[in-house]
C-alpha positions as CSV (number, residue, x, y, z in Angstrom):
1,X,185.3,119.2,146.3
2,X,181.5,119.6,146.2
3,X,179.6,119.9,143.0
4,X,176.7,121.9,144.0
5,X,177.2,124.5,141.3
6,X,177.8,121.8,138.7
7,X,175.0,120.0,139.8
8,X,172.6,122.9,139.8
9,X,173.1,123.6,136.2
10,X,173.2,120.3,135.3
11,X,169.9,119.9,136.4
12,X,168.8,123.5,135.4
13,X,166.2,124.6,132.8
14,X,166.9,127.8,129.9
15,X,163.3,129.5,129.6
16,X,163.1,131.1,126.1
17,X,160.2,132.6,124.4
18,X,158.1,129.9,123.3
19,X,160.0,127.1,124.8
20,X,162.2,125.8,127.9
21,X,165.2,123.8,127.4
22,X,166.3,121.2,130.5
23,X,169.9,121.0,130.8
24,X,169.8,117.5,131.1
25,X,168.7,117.5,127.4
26,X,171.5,119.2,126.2
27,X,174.4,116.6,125.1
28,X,178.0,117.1,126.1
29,X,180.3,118.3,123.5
30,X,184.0,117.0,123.6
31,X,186.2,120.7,123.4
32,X,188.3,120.7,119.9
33,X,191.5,121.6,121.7
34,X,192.1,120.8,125.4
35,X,191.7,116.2,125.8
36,X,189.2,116.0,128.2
37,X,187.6,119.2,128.6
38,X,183.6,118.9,127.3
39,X,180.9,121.4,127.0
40,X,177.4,121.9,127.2
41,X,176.4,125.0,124.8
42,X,173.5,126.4,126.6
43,X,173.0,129.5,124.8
44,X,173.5,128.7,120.7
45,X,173.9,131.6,117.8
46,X,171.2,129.8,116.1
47,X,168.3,130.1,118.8
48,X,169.4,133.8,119.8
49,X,169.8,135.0,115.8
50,X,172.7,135.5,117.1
51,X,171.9,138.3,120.1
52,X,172.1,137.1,123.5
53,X,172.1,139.4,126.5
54,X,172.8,138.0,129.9
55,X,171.3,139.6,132.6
């Protein structure tokens, strides 16, 4: 299986308002439930105020 798609977010950028955020910043987070499922939260309540509208 290829990992283009994985790849190209993994590599990615979020640009915000006043800043951009590489992907390859953001630190994988192990899931709470499922053994070896981990996550990268892109989008956080706390840099939104808690709105986020994906477009």
């Amino acid at each position: 299986m290829k990992n283009e798609v994985f790849e190209a977010f993994n590599s990615g950028r979020l640009d915000v308002p006043g800043k951009v955020i590489g992907f390859d910043d953001i630190s994988w987070t192990k899931h709470p439930t499922f053994e070896g499922v981990e996550l990268k939260h892109i989008v956080k309540a706390d840099e939104t105020n808690g709105a986020c509208m994906i477009m």
